[in-house]
C-alpha positions as CSV (number, residue, x, y, z in Angstrom):
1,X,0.0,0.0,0.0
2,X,1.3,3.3,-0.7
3,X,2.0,5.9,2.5
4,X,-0.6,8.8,2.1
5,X,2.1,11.2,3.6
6,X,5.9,9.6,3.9
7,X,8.9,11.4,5.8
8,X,12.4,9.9,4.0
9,X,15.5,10.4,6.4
10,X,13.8,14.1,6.6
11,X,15.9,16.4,8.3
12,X,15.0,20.1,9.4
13,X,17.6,23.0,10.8
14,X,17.3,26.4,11.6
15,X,19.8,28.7,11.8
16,X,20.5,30.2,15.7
17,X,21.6,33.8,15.9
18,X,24.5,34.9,16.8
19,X,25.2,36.8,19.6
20,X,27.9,39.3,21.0
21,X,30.7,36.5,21.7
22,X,29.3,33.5,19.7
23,X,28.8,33.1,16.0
24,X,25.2,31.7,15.1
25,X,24.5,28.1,15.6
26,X,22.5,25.3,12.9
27,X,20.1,23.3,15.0
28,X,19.0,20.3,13.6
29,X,15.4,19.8,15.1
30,X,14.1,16.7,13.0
31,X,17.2,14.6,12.5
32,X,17.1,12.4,9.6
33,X,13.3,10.9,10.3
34,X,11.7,8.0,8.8
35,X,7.9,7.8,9.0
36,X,4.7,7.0,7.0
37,X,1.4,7.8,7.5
38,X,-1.0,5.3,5.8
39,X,-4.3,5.9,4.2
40,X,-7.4,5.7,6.9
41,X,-4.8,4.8,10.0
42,X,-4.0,7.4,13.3
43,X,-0.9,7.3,13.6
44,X,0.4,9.5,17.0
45,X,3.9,11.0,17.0
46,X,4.6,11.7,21.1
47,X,7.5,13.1,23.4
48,X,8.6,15.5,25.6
49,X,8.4,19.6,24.6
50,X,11.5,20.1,22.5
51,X,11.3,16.8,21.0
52,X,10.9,18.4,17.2
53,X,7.1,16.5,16.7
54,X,5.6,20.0,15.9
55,X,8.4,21.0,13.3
56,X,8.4,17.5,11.8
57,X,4.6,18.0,11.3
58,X,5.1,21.2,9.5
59,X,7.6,20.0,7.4
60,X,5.4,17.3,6.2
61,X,3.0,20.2,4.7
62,X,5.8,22.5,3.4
63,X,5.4,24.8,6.6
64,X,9.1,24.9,7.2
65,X,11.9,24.3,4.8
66,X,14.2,21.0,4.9
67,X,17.7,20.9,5.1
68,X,17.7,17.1,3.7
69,X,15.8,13.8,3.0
70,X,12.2,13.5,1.3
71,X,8.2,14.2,1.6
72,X,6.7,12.4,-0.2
73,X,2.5,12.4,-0.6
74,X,0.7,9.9,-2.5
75,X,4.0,8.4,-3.6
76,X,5.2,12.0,-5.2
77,X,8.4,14.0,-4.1
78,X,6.9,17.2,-2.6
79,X,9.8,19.2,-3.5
80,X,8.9,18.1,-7.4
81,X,5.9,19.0,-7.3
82,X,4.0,22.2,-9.5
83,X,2.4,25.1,-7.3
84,X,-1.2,23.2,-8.8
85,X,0.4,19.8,-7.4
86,X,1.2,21.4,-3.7
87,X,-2.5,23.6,-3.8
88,X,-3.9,20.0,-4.7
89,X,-1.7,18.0,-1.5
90,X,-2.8,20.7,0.9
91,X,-6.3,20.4,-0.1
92,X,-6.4,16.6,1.0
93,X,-4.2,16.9,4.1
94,X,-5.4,19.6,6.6
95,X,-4.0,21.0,9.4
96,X,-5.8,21.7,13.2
97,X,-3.2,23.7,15.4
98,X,-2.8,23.5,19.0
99,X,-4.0,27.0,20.3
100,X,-7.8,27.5,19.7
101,X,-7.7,30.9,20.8
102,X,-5.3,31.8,18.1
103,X,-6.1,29.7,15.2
104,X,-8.9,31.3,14.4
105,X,-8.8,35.0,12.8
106,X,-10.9,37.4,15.4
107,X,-11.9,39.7,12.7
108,X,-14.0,36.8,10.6
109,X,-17.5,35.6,11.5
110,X,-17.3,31.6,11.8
111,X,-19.2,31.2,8.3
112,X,-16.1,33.0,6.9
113,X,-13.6,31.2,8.6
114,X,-14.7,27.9,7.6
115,X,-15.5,28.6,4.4
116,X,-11.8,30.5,3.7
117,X,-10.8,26.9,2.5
118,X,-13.6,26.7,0.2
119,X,-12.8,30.4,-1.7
120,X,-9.0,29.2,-1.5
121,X,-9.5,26.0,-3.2
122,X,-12.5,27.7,-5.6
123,X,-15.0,25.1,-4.2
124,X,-18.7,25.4,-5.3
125,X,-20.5,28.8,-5.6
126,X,-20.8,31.3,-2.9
127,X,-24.7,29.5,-2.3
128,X,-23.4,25.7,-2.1
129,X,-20.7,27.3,0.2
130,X,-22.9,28.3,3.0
131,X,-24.6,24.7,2.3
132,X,-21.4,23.3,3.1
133,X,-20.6,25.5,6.0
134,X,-24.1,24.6,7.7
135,X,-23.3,21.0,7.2
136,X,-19.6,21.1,8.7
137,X,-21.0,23.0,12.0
138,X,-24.0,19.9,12.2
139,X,-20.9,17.9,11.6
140,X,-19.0,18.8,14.4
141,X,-21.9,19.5,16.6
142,X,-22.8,23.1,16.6
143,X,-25.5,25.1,15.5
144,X,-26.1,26.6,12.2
145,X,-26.3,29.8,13.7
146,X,-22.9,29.7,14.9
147,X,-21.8,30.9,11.3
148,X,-23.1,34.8,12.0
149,X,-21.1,34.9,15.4
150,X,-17.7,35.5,16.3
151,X,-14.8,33.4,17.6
152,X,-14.5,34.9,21.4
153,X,-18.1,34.2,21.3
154,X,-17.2,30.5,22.3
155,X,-15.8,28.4,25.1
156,X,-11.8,27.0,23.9
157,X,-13.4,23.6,23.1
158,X,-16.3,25.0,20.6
159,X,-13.2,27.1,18.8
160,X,-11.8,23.4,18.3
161,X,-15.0,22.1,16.8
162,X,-14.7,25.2,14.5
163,X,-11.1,24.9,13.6
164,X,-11.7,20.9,13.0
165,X,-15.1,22.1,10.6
166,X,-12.6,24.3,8.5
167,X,-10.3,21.4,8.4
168,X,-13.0,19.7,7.3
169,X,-14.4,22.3,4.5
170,X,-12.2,21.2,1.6
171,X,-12.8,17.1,2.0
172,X,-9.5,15.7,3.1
173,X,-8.0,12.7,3.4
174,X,-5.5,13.7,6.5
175,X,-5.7,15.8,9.1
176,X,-2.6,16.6,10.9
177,X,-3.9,17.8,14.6
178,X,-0.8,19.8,16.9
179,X,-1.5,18.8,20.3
180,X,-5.6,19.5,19.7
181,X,-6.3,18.8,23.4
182,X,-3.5,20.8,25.2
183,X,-5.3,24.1,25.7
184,X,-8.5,22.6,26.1
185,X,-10.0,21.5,29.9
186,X,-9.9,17.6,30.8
187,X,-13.9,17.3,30.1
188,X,-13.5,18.6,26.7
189,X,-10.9,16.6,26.1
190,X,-12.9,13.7,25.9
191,X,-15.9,15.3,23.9
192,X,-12.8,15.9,21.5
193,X,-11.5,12.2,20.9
194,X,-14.9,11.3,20.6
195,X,-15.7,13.8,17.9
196,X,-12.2,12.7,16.2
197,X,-13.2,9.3,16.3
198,X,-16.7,9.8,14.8
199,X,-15.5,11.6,12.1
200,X,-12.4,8.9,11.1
201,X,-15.6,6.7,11.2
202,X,-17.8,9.2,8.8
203,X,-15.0,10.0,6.3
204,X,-12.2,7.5,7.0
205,X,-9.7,10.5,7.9
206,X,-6.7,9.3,8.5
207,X,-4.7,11.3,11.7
208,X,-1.5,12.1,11.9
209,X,-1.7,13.3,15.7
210,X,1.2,15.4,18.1
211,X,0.7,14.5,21.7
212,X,2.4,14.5,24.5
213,X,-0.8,13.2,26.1
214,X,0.1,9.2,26.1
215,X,-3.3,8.4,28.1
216,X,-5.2,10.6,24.9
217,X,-3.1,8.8,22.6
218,X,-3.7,5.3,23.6
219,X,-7.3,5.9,23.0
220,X,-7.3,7.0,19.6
221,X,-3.9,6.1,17.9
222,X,-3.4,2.3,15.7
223,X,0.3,3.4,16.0
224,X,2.8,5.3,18.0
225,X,6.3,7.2,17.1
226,X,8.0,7.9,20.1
227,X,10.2,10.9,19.0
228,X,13.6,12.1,21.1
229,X,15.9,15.6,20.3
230,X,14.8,15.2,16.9
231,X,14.9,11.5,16.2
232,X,12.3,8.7,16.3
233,X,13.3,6.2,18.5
234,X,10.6,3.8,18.5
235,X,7.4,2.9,16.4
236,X,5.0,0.3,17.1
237,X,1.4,-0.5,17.2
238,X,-0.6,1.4,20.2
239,X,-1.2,-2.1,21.8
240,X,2.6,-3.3,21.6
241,X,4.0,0.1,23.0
242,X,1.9,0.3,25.9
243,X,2.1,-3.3,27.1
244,X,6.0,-3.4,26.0
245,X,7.8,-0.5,25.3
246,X,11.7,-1.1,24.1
247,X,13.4,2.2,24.3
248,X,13.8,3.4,28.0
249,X,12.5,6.6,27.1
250,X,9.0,5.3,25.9
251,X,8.6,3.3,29.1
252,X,9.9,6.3,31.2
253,X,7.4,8.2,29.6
254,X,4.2,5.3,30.1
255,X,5.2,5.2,33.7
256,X,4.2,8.7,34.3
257,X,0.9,8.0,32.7
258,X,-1.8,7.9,35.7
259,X,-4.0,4.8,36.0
260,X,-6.8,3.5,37.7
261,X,-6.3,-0.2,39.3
262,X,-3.9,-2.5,40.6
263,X,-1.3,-3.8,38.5
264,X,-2.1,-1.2,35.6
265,X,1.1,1.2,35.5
266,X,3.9,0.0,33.3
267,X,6.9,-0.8,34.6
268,X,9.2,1.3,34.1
269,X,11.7,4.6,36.0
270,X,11.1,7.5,36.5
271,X,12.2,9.9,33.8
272,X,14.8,12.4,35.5
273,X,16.5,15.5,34.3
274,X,16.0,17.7,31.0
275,X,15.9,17.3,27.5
276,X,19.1,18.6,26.3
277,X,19.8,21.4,24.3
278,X,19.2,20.5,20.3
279,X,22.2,23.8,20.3
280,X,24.6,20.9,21.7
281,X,23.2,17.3,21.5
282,X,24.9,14.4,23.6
283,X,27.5,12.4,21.7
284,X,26.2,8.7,21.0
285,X,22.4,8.2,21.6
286,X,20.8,11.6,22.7
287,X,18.9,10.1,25.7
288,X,21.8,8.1,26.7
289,X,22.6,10.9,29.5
290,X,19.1,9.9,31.2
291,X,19.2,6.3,30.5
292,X,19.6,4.3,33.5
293,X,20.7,1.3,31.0
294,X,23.0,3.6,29.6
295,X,26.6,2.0,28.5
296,X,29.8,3.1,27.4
297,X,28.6,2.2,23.4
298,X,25.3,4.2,24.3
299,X,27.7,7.5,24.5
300,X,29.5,7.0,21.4
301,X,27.7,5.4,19.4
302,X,24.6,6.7,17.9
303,X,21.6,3.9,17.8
304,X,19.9,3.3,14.2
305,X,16.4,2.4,14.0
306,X,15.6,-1.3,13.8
307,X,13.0,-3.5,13.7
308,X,13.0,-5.6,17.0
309,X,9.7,-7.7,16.0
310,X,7.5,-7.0,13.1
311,X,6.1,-4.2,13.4
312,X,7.9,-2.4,16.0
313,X,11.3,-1.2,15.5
314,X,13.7,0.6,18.4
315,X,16.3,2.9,18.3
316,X,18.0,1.7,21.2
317,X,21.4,-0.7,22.1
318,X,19.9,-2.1,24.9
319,X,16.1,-2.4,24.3
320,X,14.2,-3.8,26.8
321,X,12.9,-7.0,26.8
322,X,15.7,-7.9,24.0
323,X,16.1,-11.8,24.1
């Protein structure tokens, strides 16, 4: 089957600046990335802040330049592609960003922001427009009256219901959602997933989703990317990572994750220190300097990804529960 939307060893750097006593710095914030998204699958990238997931997410739509590698959609080179071929790609995979509250343009009624995907893409006439607009607010559960209103008019988790609508307006394929529930309070969270998930059943969307939110995730997701300083250091279906995580960082990570029961946290330490600083990455593997299983190989040699059992490959010289 061919990847919907496909990251090849995709690398992304921006440029630091300098300062008084220091020349400016590259920083490589997605480091050489391997990843596919598949047609009608959610597929959850997750990590720490600082962990590049948002910049590899807008590289994936052209948001950012790359410094190396490939994007590839529907099995075409992005960077290949005409201006009609990229218009066409972002019409099919759309975007929902992380802040509610500033996602949406305050100077537009609601009608206008959802249909600004519609004029853009020259969609139906202006009447089969504000058709469509009244369907996508029934869609996401809002009233067709929202259209004439404002966005501060409505509570952080109606503004998501609007950005996923305009999302919605052009008939993707993808959506790419940027932490979608961070801003939002832990009740709406829910009504969120569940709207997500009745609308991959509606219009089998396929999600690519950026979390830090592993309890969220494990709802929603059919895979996980676990994604360190840059670098993907594991991948596996959501069942396989959260009964047995390889990489030390992912179980560090699941062993934070609150639950409800005996017996139900993953085994796993506690996950100490900082990220590091992507302006001076440790030698070897990145999370070596947190890594209780750390060795001397760990800090010099760099870990490649690899499949450990089908299906789920680690980045990681010591993965856990290796035979």
């Amino acid at each position: 089957m061919t990847a919907l939307l496909e990251a090849i060893d995709l690398t992304v750097s921006f440029g630091d600046r300098a300062g008084w006593f220091r020349p400016g710095q590259q920083v490589q914030a997605v480091r050489a990335v391997s990843l596919a998204l598949q047609p009608g699958e959610v597929l959850a990238v997750v990590g720490e802040s600082g962990s590049g997931k948002t910049t590899l997410a807008r590289a994936l739509l052209g948001m950012v330049p790359i410094a190396g590698g490939t994007v590839r959609f529907d099995g075409c080179d992005t960077a290949a592609m005409t201006a009609a071929q990229t218009l066409a790609m972002r019409r099919v995979v759309q975007m929902v960003f992380q802040d509610p509250f500033g996602s949406l343009d305050p100077r537009l009624p609601v009608g206008a922001i959802i249909a600004e995907p519609l004029d853009i893409h020259r969609i139906g006439t202006k009447a089969s427009r504000r058709e469509r607009v009244a369907e996508l607010l029934d869609l996401v559960g809002l009233s067709p009256d929202a259209a004439g209103r404002y966005p501060h008019q409505f509570s952080g988790g109606q503004r998501q219901r609007i950005a996923f609508a305009r999302a919605l307006a052009p008939g993707p394929r993808a959506i790419i959602a940027d932490e979608p529930l961070s801003a939002l309070d832990v009740s709406i969270q829910s009504q969120m997933l569940n709207l997500a998930a009745a609308l991959r059943a509606r219009l089998g969307l396929a999600y690519l989703i950026i979390s830090h939110d592993l309890a969220a995730v494990h709802h929603v997701a059919d895979r996980v990317a676990t994604m360190y300083l840059g670098r993907i250091v594991e991948v596996a279906s959501v069942d396989a990572l959260f009964s047995t995580p390889a990489h030390p960082y992912t179980a560090a990570l699941l062993a934070a994750v609150p639950r409800i029961g005996t017996g139900k946290r993953v085994p796993g330490d506690a996950l100490g220190g900082d990220i590091p600083s992507p302006l001076a990455p440790p030698p070897g593997c990145a999370f070596h300097p947190r890594c209780p299983a750390a060795t001397s190989l760990c800090a010099t040699e760099a870990p490649a990804l690899r499949a450990l059992r089908a299906g789920h490959d680690v980045a990681c010289h010591h993965p856990l529960g290796a035979a």
